[in-house]
TORSERO-264328 format. One line per field, with one value per residue: x, y, z of N, C-alpha, C in turn; residue number from 1. Coordinates in nm, 2 decimals, m for minus. Layout:
npx <- X	...
npy <- Y	...
npz <- Z	...
capx <- X	...
capy <- Y	...
capz <- Z	...
cpx <- X	...
cpy <- Y	...
cpz <- Z	...
resi <- NUM	...
END
This chain:
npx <- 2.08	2.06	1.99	1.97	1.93	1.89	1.95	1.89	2.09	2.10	1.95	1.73	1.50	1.54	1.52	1.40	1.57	1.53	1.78	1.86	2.10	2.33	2.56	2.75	2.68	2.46	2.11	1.85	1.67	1.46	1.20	1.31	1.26	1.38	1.63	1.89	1.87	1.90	2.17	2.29	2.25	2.42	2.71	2.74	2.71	2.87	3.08	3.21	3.20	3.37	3.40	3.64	3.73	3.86	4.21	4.51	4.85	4.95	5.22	5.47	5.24	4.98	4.78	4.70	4.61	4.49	4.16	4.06	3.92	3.88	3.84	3.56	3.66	3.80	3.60	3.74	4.04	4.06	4.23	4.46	4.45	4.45	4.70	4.83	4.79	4.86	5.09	5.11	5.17	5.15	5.21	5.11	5.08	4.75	4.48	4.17	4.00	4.24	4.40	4.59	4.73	4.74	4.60	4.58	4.50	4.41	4.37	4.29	4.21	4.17	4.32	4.17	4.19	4.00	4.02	4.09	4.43	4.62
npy <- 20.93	21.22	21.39	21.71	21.97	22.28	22.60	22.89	23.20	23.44	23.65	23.81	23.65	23.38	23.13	22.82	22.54	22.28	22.03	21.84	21.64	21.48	21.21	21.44	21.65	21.95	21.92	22.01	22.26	22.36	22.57	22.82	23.15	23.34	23.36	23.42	23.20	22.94	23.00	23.00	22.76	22.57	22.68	22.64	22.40	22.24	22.40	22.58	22.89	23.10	23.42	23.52	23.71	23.89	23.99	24.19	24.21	24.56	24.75	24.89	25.07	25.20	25.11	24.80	24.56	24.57	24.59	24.31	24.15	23.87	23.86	23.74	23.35	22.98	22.76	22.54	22.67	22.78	22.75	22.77	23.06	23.17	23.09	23.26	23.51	23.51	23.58	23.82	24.14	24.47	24.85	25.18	25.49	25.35	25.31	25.29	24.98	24.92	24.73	24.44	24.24	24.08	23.80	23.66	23.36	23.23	23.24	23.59	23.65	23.85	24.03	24.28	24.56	24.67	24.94	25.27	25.36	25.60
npz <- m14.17	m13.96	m13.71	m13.54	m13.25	m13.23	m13.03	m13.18	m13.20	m13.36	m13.36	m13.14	m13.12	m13.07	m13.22	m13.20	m13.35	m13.53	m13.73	m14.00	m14.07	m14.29	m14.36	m14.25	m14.39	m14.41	m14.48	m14.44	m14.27	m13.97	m13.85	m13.80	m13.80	m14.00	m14.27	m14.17	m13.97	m14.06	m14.21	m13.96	m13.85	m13.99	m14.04	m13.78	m13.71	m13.91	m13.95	m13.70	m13.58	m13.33	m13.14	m12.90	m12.66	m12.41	m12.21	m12.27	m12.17	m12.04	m12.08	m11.87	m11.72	m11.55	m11.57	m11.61	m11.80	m12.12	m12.27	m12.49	m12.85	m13.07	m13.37	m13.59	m13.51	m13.61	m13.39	m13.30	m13.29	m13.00	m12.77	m12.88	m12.93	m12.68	m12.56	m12.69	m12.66	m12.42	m12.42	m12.53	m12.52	m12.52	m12.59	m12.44	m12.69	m12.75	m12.98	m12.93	m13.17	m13.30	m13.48	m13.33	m13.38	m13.70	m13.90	m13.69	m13.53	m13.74	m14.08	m14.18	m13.92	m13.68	m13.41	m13.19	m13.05	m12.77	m12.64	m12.57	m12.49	m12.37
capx <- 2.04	2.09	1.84	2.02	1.83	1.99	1.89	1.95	2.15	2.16	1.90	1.67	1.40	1.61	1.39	1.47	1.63	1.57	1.90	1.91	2.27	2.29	2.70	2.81	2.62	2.33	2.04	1.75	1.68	1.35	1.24	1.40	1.18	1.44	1.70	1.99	1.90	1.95	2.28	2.38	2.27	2.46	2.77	2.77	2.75	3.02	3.24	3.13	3.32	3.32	3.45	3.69	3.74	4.02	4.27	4.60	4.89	5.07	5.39	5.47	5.10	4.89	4.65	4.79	4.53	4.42	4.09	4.10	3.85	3.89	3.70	3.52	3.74	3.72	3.61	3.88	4.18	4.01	4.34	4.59	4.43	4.43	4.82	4.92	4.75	4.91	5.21	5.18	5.22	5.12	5.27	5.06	4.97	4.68	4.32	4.07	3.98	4.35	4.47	4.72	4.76	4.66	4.61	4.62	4.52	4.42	4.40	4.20	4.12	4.28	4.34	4.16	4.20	3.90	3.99	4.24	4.47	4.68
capy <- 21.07	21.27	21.55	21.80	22.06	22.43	22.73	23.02	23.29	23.55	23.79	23.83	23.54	23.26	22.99	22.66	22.47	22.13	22.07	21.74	21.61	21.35	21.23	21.59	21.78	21.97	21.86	22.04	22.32	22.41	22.60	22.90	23.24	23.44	23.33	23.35	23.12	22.88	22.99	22.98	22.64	22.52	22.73	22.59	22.23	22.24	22.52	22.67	23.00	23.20	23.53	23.57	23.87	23.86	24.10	24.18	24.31	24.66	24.75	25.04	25.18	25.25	25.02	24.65	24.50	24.59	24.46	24.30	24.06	23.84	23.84	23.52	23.23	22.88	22.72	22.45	22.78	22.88	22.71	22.82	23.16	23.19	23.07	23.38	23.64	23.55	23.64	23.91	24.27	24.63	24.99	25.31	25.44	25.23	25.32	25.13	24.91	24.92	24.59	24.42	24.06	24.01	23.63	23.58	23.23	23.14	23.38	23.67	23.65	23.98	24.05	24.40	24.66	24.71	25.05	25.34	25.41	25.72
capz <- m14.14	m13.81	m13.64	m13.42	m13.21	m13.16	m13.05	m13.28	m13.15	m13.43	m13.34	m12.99	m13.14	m13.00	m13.29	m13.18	m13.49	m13.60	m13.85	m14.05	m14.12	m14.41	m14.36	m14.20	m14.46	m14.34	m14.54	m14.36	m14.10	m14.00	m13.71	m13.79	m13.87	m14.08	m14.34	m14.08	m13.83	m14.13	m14.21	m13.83	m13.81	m14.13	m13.98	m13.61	m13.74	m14.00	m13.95	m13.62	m13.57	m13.24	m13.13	m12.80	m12.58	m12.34	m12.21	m12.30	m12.05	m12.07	m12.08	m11.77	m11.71	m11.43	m11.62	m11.64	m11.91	m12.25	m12.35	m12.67	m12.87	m13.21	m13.50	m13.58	m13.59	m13.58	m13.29	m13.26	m13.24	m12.86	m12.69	m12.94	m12.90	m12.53	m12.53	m12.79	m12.57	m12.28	m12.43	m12.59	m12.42	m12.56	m12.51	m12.50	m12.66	m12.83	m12.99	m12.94	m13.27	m13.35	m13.49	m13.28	m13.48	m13.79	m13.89	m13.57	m13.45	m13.89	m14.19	m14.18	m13.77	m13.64	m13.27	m13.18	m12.88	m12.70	m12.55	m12.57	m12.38	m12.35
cpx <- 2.04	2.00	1.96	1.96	1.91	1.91	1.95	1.99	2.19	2.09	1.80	1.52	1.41	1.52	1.50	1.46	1.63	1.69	1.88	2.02	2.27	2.48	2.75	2.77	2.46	2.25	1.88	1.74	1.52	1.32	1.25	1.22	1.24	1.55	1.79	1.96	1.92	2.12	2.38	2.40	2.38	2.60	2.82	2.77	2.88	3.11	3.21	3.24	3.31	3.45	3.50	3.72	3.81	4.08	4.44	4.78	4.99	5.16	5.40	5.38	5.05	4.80	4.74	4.72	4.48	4.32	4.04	3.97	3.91	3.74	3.65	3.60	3.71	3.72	3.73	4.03	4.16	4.13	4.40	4.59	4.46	4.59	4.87	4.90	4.84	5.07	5.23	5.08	5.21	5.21	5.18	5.12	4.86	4.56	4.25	4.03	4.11	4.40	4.61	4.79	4.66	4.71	4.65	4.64	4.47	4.42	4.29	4.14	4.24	4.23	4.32	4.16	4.06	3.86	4.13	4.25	4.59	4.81
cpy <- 21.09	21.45	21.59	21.92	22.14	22.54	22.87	23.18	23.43	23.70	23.71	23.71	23.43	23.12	22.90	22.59	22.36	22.10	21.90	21.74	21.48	21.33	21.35	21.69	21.83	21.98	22.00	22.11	22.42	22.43	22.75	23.04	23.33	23.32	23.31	23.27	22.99	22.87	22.96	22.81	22.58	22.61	22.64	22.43	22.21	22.27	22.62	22.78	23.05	23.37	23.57	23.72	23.81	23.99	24.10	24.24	24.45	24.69	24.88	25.12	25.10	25.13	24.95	24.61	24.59	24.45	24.44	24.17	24.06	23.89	23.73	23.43	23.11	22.82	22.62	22.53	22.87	22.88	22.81	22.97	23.24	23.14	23.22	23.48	23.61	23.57	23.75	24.05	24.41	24.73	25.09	25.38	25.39	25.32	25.24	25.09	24.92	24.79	24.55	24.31	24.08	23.88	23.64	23.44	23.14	23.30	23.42	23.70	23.78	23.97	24.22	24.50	24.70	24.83	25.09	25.41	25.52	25.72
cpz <- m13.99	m13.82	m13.50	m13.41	m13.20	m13.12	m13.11	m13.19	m13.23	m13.39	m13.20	m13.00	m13.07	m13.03	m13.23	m13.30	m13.49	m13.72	m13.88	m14.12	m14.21	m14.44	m14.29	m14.28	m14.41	m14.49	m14.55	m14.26	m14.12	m13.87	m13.67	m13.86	m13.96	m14.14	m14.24	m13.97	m13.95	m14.16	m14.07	m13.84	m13.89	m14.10	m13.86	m13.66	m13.81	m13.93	m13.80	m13.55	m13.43	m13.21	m12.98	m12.72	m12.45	m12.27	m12.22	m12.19	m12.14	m12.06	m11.99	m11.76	m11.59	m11.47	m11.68	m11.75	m11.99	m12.28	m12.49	m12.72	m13.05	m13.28	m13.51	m13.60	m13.53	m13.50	m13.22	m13.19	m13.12	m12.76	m12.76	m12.90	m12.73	m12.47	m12.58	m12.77	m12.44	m12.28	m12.52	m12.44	m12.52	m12.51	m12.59	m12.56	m12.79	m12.86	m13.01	m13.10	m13.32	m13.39	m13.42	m13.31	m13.58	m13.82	m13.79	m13.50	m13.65	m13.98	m14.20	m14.02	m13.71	m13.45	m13.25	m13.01	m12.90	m12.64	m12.62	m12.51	m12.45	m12.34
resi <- 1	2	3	4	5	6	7	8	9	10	11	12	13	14	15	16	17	18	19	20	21	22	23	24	25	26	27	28	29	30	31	32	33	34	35	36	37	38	39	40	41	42	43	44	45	46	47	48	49	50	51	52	53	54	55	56	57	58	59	60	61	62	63	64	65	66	67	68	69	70	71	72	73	74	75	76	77	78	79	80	81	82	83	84	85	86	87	88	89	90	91	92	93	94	95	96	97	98	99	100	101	102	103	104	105	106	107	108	109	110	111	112	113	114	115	116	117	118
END
């Protein structure tokens, strides 16, 4: 068995998390004052997702970057991600929440515009 400490990041409490791991499965999390700081922990050990924000370039505007952010995906696809933005390129005009990739970096992780432009 294995004890890993976190601090919970779902809501403005910030419980510090004791998580017992038994092989890679979490066992035990205690610590937590609400149901989701359990699920975070039990998430962030396994399968730990995060959510990028970035910017994208435009094609002939006054305004060079579009800013754009994923949806949750999994932490391992932060390279792959950060290669496949820097090649891709927009043309106004855009609204913001517009999908610009879906499956982007795995299935179901979309690539969204942050702003619109004109």
């Amino acid at each position: 068995m294995e004890k890993k400490h976190l601090t919970c990041i779902v809501c403005p409490m910030g419980c510090r998390l004791e998580v017992t791991l038994d092989n890679g499965k979490v066992t035990q999390v205690t610590g937590n004052t609400c149901p989701r700081g359990k699920k975070y922990a039990e998430t962030e050990l396994t399968a730990p997702m995060r959510t990028l924000t970035s910017t994208v370039k435009i094609n002939g505007r006054y305004e060079k970057l579009l800013p754009v952010k994923t949806t949750p995906m999994p932490k391992g696809n932060m390279e792959k991600a950060m290669k496949l933005i820097n090649e891709i390129t927009v043309s106004a005009p855009i609204k913001r929440g517009t999908v610009i990739a879906h499956d982007f970096t795995a299935p179901g992780v979309e690539l969204i515009a942050g702003k619109s432009i004109e």
